[in-house]
The first five atom37 places (N, CA, C, CB, O) and aatype in JSON, in Angstrom:
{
  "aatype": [20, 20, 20, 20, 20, 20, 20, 20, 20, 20, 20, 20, 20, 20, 20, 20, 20, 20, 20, 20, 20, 20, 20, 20, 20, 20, 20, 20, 20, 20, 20, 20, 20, 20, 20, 20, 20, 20, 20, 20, 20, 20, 20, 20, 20, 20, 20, 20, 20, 20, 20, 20, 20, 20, 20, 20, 20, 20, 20, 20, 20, 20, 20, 20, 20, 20, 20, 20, 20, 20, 20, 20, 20, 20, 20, 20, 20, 20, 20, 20, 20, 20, 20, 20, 20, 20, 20, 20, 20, 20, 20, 20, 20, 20, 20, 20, 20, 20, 20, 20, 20, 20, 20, 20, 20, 20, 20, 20, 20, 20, 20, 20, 20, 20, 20, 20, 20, 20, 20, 20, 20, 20, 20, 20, 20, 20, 20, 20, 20, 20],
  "atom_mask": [
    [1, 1, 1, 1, 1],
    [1, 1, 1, 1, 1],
    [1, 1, 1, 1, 1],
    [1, 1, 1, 1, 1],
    [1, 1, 1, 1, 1],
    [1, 1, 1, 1, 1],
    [1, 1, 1, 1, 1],
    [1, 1, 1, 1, 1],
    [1, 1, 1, 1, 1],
    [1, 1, 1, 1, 1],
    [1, 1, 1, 1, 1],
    [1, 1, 1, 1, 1],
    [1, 1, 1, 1, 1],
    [1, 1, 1, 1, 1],
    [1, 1, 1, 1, 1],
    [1, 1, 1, 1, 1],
    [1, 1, 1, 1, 1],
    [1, 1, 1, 1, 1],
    [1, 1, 1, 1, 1],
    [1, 1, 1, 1, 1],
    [1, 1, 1, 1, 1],
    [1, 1, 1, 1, 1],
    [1, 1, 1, 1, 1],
    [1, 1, 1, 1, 1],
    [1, 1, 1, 1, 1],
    [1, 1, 1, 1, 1],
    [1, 1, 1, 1, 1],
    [1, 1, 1, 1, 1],
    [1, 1, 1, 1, 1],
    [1, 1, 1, 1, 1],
    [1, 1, 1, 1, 1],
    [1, 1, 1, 1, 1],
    [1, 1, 1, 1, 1],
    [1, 1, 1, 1, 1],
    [1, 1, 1, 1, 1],
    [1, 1, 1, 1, 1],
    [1, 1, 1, 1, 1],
    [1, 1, 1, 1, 1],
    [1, 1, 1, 1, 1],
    [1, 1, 1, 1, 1],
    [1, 1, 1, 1, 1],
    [1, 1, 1, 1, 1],
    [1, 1, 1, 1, 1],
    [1, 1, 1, 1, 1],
    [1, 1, 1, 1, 1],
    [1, 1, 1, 1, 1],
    [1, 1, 1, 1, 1],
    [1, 1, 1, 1, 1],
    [1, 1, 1, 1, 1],
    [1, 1, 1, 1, 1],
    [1, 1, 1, 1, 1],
    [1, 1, 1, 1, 1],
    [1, 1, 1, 1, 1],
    [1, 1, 1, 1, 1],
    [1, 1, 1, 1, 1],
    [1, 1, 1, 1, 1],
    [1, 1, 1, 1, 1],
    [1, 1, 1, 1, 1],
    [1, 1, 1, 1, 1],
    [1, 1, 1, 1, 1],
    [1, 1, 1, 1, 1],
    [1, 1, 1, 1, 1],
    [1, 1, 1, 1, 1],
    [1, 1, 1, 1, 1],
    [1, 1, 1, 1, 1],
    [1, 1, 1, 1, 1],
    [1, 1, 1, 1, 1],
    [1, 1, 1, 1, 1],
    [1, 1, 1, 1, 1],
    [1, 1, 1, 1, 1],
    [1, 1, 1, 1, 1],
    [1, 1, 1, 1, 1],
    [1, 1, 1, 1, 1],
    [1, 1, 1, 1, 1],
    [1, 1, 1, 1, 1],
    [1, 1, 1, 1, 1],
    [1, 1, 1, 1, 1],
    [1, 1, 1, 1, 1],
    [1, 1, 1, 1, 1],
    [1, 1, 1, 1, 1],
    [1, 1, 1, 1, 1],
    [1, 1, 1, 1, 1],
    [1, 1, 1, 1, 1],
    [1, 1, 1, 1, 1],
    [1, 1, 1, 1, 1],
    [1, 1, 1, 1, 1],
    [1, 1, 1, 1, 1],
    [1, 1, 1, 1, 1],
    [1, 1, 1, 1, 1],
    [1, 1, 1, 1, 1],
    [1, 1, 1, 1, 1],
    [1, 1, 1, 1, 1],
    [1, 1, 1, 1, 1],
    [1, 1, 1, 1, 1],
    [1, 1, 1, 1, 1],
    [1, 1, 1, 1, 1],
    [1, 1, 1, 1, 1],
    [1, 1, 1, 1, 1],
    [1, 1, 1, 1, 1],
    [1, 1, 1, 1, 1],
    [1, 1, 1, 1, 1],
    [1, 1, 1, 1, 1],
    [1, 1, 1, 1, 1],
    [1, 1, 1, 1, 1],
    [1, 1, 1, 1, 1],
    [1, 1, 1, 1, 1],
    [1, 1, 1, 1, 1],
    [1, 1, 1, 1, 1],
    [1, 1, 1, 1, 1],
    [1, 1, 1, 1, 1],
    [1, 1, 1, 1, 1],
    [1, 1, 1, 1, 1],
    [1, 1, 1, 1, 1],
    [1, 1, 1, 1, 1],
    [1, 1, 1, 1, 1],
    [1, 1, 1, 1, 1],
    [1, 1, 1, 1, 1],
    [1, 1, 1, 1, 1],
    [1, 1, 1, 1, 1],
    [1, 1, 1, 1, 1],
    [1, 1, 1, 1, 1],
    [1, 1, 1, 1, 1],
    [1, 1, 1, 1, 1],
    [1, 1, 1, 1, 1],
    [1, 1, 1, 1, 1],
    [1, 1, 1, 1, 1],
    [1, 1, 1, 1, 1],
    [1, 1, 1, 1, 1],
    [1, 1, 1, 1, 1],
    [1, 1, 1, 1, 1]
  ],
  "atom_positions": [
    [[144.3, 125.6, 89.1], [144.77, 125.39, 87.75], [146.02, 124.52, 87.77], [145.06, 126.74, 87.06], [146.7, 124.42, 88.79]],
    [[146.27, 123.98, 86.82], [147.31, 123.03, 86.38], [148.38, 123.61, 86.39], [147.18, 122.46, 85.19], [148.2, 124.8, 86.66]],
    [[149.77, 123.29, 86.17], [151.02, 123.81, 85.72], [150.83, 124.64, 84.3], [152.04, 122.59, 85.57], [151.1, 125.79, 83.96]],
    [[150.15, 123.32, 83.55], [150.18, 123.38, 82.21], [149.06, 124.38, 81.86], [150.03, 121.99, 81.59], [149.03, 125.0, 80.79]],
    [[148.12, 124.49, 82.86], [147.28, 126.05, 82.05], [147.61, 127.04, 82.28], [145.94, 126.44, 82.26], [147.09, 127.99, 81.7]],
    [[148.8, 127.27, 83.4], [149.29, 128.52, 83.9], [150.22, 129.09, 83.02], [149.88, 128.39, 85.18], [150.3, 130.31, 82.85]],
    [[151.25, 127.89, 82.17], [151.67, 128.55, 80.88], [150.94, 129.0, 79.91], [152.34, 127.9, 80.27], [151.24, 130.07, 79.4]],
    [[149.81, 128.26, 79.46], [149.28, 128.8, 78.88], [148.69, 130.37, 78.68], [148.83, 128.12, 78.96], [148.6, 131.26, 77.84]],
    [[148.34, 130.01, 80.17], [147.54, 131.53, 80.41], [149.05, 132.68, 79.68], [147.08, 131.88, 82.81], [149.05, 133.38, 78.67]],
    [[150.02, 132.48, 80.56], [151.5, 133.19, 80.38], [151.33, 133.51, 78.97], [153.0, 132.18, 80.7], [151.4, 134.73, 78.75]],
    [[151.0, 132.38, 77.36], [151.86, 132.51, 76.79], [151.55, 133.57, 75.59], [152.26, 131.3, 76.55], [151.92, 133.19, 74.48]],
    [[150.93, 134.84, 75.65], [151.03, 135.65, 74.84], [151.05, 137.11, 75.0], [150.31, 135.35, 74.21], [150.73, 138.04, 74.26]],
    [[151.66, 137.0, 76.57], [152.42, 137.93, 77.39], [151.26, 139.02, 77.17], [154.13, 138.34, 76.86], [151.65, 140.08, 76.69]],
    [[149.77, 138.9, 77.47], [148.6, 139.85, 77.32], [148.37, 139.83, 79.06], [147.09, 139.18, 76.17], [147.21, 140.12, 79.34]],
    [[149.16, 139.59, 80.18], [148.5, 138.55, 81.55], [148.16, 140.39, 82.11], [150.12, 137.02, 82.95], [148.67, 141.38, 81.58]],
    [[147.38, 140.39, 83.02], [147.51, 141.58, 83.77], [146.38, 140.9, 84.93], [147.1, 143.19, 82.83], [145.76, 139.83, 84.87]],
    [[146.37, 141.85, 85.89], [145.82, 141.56, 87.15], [144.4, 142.37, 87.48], [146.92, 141.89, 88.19], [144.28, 143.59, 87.36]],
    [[143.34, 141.46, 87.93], [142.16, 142.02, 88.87], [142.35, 142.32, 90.1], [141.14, 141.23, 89.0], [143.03, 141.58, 90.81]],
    [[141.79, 143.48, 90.58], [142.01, 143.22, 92.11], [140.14, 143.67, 92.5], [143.62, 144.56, 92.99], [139.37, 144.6, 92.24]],
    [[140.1, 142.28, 93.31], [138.63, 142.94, 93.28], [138.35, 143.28, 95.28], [137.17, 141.42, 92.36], [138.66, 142.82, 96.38]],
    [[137.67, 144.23, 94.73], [137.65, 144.68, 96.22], [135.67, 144.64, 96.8], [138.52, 146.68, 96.24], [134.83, 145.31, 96.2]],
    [[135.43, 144.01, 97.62], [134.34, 143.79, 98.16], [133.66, 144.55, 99.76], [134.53, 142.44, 98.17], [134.27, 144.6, 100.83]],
    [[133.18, 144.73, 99.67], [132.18, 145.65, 101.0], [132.5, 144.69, 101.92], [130.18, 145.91, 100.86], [132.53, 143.46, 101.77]],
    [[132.86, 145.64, 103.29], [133.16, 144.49, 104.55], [134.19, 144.17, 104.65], [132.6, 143.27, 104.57], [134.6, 143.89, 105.78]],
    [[135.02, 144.07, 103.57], [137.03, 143.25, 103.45], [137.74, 144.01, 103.82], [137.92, 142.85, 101.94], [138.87, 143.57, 103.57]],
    [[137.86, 145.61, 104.63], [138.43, 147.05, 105.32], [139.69, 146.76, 104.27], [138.84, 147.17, 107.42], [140.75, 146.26, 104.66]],
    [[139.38, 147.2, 102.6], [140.5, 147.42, 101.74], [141.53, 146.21, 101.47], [141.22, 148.55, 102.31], [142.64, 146.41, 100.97]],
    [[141.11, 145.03, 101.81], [141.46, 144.03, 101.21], [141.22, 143.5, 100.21], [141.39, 143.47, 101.65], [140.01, 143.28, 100.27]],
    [[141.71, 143.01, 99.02], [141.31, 142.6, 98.01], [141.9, 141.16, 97.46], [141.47, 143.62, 97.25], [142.88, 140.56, 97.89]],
    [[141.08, 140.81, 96.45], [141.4, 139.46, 95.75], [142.02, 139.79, 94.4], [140.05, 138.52, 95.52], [141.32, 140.5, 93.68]],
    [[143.48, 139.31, 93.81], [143.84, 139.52, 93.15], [143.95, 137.97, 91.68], [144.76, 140.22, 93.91], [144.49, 136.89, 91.95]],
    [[143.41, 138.23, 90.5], [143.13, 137.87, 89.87], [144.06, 138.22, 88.46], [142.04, 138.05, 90.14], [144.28, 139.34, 87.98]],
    [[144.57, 136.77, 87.92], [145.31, 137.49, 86.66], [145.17, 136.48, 85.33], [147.1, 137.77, 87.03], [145.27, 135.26, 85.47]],
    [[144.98, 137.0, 84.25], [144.24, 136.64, 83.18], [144.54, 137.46, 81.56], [142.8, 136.88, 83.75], [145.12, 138.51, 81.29]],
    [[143.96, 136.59, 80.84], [144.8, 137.63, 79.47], [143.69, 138.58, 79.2], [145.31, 136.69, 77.71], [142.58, 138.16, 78.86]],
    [[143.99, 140.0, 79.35], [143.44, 140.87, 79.42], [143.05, 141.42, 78.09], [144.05, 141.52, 80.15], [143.52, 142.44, 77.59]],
    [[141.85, 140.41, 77.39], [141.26, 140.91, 76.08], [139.98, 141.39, 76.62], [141.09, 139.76, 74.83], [139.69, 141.21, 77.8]],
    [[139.14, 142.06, 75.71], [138.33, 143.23, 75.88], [137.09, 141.98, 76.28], [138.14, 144.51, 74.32], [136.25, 142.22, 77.14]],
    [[137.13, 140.71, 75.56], [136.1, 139.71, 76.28], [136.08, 139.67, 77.02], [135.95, 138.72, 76.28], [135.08, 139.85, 77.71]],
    [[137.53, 139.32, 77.54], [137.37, 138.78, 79.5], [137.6, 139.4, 80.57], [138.21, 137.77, 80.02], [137.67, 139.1, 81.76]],
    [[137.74, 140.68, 79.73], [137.38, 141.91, 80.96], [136.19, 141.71, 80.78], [137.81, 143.62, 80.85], [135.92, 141.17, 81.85]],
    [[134.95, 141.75, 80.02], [133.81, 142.03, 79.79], [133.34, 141.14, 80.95], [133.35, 141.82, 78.36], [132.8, 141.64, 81.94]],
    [[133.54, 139.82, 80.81], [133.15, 138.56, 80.85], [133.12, 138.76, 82.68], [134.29, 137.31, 79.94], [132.16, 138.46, 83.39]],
    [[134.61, 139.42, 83.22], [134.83, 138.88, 84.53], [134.23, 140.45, 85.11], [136.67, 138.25, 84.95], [134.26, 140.42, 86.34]],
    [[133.78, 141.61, 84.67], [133.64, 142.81, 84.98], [131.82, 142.07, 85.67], [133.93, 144.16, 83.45], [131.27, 142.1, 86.77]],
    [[131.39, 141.4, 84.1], [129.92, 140.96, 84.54], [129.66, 139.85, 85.21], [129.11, 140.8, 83.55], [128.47, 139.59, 85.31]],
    [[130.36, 139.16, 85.66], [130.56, 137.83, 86.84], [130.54, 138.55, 88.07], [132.13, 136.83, 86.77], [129.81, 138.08, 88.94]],
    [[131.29, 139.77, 88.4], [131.24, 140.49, 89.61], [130.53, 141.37, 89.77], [132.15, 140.92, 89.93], [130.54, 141.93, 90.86]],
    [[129.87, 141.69, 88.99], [129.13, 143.0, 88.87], [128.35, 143.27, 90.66], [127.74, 142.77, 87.35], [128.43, 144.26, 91.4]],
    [[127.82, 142.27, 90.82], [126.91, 142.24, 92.26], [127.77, 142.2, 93.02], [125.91, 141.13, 92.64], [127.68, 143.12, 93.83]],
    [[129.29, 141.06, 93.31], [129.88, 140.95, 94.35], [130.99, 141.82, 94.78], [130.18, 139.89, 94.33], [131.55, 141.96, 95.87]],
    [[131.18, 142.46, 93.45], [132.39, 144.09, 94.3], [132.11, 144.94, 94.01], [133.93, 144.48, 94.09], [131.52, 145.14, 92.95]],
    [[132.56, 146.15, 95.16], [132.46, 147.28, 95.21], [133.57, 147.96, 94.15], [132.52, 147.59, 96.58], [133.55, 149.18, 94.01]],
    [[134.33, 147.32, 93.57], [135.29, 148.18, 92.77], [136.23, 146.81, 92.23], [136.23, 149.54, 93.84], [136.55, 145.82, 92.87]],
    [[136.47, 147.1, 91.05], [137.45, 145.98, 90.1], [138.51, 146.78, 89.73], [136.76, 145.28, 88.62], [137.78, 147.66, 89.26]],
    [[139.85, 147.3, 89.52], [140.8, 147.9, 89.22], [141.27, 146.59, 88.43], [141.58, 148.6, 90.36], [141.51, 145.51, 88.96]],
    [[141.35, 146.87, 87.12], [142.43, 145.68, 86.19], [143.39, 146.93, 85.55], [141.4, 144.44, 84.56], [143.17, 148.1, 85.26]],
    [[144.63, 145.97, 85.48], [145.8, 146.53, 85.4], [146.81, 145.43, 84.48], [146.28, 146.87, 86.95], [146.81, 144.2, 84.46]],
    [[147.72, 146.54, 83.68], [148.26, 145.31, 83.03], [149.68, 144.65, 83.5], [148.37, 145.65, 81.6], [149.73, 144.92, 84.7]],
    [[150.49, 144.15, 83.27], [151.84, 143.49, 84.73], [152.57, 144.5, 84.75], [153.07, 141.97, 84.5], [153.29, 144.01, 85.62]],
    [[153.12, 145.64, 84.52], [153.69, 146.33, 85.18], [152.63, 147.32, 85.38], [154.89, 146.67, 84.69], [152.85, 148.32, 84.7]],
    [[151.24, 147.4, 86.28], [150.72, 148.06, 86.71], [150.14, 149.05, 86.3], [151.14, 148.18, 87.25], [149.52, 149.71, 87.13]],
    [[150.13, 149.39, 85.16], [149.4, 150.42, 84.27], [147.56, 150.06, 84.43], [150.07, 150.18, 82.42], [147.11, 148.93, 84.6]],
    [[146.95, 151.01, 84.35], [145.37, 151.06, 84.15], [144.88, 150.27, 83.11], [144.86, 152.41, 83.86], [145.14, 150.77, 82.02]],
    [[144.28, 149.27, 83.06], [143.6, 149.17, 81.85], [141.95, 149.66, 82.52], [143.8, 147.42, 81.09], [141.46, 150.63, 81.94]],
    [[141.38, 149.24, 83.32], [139.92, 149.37, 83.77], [139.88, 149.41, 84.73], [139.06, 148.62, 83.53], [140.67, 148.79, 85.44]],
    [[138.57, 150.42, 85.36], [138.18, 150.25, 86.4], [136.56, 150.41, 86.3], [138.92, 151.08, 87.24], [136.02, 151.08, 85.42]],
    [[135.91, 149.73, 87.29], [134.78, 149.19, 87.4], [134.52, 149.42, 88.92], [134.77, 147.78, 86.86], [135.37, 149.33, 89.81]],
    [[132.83, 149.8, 89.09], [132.19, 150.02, 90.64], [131.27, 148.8, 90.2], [131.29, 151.81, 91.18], [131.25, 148.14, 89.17]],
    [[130.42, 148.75, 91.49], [129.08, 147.89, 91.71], [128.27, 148.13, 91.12], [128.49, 147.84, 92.74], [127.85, 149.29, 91.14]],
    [[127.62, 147.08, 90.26], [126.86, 146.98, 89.25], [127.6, 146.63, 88.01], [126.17, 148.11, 89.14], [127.03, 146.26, 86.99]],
    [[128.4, 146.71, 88.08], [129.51, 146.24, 86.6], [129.56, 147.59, 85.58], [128.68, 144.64, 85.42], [130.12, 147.61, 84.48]],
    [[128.96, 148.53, 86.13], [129.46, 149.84, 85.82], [131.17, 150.91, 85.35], [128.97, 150.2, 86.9], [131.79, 151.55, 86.2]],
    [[131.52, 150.84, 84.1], [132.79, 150.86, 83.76], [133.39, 152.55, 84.36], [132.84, 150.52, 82.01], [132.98, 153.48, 83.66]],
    [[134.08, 152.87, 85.29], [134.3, 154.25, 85.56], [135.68, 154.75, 85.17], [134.06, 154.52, 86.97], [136.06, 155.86, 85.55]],
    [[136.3, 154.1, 84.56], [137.39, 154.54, 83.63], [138.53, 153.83, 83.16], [137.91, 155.5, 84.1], [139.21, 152.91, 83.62]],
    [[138.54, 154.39, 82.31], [139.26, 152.96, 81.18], [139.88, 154.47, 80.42], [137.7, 151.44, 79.8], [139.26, 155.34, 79.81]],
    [[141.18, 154.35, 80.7], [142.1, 155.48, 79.53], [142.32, 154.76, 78.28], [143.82, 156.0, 80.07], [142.99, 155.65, 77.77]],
    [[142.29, 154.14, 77.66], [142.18, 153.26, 76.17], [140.41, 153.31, 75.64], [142.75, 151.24, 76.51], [139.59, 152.39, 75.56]],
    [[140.31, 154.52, 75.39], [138.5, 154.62, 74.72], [138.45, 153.91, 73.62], [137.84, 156.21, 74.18], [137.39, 154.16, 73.04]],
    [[139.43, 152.76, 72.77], [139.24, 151.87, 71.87], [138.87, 151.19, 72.34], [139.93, 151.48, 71.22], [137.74, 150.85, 71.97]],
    [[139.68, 150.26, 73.83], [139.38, 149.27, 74.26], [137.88, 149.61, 74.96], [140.5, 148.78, 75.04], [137.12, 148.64, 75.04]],
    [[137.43, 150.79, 75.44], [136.82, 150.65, 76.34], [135.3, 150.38, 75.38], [137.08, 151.85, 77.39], [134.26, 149.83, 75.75]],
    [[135.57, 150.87, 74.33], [134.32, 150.49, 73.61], [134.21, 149.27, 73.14], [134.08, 151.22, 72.6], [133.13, 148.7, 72.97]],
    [[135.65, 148.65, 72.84], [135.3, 147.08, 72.77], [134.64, 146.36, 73.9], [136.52, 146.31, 72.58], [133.77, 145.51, 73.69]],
    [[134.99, 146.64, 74.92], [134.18, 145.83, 76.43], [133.44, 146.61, 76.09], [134.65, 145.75, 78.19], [134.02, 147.2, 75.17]],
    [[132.37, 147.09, 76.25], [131.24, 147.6, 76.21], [130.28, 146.82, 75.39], [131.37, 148.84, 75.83], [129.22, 146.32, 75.77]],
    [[130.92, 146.76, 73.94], [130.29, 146.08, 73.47], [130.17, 144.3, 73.67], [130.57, 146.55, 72.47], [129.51, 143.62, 72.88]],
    [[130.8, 143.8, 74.66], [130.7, 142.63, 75.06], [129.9, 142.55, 76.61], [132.12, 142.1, 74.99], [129.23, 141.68, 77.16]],
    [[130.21, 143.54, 76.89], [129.35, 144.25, 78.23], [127.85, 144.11, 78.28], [129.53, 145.88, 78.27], [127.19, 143.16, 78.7]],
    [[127.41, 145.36, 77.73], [125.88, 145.45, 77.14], [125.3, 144.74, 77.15], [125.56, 145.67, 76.13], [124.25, 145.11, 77.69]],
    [[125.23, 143.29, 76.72], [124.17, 142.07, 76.77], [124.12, 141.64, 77.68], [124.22, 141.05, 76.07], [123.04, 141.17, 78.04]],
    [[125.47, 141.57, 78.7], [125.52, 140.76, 79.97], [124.92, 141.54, 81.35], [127.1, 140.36, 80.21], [124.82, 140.93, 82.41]],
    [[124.62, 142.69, 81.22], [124.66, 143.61, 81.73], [122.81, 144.03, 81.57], [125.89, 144.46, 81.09], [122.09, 144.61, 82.39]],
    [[122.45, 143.43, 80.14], [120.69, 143.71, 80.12], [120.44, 142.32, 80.02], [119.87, 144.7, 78.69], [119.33, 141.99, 79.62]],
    [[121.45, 141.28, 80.39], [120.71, 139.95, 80.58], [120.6, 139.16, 79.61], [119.52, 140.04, 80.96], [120.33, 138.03, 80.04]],
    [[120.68, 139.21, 78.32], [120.81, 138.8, 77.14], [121.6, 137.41, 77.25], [121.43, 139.88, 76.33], [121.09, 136.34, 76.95]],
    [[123.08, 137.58, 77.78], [124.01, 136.76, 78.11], [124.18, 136.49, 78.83], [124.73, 136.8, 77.98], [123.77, 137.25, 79.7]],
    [[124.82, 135.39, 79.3], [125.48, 134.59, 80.88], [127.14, 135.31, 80.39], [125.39, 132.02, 80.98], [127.62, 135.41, 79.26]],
    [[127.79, 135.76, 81.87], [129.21, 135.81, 81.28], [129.7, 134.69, 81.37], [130.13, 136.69, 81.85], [129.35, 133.93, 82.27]],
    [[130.69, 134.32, 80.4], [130.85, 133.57, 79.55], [132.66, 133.13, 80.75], [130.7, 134.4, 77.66], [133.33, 133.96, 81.37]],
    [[132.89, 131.73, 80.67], [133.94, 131.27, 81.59], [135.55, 131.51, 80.72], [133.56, 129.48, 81.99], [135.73, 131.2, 79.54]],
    [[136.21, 131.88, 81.3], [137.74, 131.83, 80.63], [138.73, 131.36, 81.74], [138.29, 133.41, 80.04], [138.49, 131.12, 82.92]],
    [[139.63, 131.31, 81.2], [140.97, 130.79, 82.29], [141.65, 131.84, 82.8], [142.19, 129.88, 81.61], [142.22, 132.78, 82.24]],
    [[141.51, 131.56, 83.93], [141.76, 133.09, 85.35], [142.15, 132.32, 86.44], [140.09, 134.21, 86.03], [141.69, 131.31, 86.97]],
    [[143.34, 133.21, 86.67], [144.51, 132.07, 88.05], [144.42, 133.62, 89.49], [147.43, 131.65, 87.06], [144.43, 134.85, 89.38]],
    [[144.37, 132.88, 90.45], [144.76, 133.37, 91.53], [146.47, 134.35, 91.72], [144.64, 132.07, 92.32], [147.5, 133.87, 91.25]],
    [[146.47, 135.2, 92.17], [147.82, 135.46, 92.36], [148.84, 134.35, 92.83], [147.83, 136.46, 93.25], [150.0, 134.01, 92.56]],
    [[147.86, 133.99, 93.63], [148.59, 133.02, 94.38], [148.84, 131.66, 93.72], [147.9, 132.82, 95.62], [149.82, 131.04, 94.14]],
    [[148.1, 131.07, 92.74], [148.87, 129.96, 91.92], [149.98, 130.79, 90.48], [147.38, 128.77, 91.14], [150.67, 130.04, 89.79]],
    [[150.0, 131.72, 90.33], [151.06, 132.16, 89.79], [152.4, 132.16, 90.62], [150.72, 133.34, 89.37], [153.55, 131.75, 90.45]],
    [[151.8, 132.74, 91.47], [153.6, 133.76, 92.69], [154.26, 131.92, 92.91], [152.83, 135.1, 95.58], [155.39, 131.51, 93.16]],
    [[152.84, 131.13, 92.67], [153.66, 129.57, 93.76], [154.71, 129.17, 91.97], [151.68, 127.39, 94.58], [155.92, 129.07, 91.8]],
    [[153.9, 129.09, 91.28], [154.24, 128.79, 89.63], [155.96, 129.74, 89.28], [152.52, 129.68, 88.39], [156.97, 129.34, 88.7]],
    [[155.75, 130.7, 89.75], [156.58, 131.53, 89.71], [158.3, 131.61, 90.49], [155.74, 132.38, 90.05], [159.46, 131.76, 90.11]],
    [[157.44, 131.35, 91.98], [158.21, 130.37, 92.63], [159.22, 129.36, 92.25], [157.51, 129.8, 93.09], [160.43, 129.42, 92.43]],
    [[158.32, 128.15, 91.55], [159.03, 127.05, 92.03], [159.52, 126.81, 90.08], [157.85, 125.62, 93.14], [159.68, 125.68, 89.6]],
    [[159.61, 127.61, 89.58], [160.84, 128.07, 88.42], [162.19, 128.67, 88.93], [160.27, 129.28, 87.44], [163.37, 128.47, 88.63]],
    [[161.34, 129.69, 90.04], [163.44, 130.13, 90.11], [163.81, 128.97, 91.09], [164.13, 132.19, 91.13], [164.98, 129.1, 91.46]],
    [[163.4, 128.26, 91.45], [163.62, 127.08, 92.49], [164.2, 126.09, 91.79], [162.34, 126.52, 93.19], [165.11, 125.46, 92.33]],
    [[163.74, 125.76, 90.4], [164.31, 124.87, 89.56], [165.56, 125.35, 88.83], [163.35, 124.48, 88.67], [166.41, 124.63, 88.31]],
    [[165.53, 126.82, 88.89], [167.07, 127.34, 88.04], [167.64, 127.45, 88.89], [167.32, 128.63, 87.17], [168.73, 126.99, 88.56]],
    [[167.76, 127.99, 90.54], [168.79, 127.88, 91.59], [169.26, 126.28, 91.65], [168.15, 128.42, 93.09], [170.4, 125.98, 91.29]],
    [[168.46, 125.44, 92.04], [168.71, 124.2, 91.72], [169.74, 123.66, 90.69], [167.65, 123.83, 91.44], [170.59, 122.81, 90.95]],
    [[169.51, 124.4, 89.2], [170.64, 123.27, 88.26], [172.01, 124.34, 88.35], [170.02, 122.87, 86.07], [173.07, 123.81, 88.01]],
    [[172.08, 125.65, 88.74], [172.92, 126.37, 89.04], [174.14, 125.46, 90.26], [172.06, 127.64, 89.51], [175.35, 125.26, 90.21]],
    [[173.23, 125.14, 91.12], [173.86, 124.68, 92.21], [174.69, 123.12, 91.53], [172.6, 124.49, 93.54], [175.77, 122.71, 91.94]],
    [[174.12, 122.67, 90.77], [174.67, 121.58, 90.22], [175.82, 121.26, 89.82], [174.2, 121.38, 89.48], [176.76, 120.5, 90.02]],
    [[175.26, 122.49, 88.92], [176.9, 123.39, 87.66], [178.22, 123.68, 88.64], [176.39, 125.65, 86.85], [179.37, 123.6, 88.2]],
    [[177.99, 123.93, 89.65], [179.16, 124.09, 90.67], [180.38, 123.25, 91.23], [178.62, 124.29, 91.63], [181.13, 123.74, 92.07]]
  ]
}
């Protein structure tokens, strides 16, 4: 992703994290972060459905929003509003009806670098000011 979609993604402070965990990886996982509406949980729950053994999404300070096993199977979601909203975006993708559908989703790792090289630019004019 760009600079410029990574703010984007940032800018309505909804961001929270996937961690998807796959058979074979001995508890390693891929961490994934994205604006956590009931679509694109739907959307990225049914993109993985086959390839992980478990999806834990969480929102940035680490709270539960979902969790998900293999098959794209939802096994708990403490927000039963939200959880019926994904569901209902779920359901079709899930009996095939739908393709899940693409959204903008960054790596941990082009955030932490994004993230990075901001306090890099404020140490920088700090040092200036001196």
């Amino acid at each position: 992703m760009t600079t410029e979609e990574l703010y984007e993604l940032m800018e309505d402070g909804n961001l929270g994290y996937a961690c998807v965990y796959k058979q074979g990886d001995q508890g390693m996982h891929t961490d994934y972060m994205f604006k956590m509406t009931a679509e694109n949980i739907a959307n990225f729950i049914g993109k993985n459905a086959y390839v992980a053994d478990k999806i834990i999404m969480t929102d940035i300070c680490d709270s539960l929003i979902c969790e998900s096993i293999y098959g794209g199977f939802i096994m708990n979601c403490p927000d039963q509003n939200l959880c019926r909203e994904i569901i209902n975006h779920l359901a079709p993708i899930q009996m095939g009806y739908v393709e899940p559908k693409e959204f903008p989703l960054a790596t941990r790792e082009e955030m932490q670098a994004l993230w990075d090289a901001e306090e890099d630019a404020v140490m920088q004019a700090e040092l200036k000011m001196l």
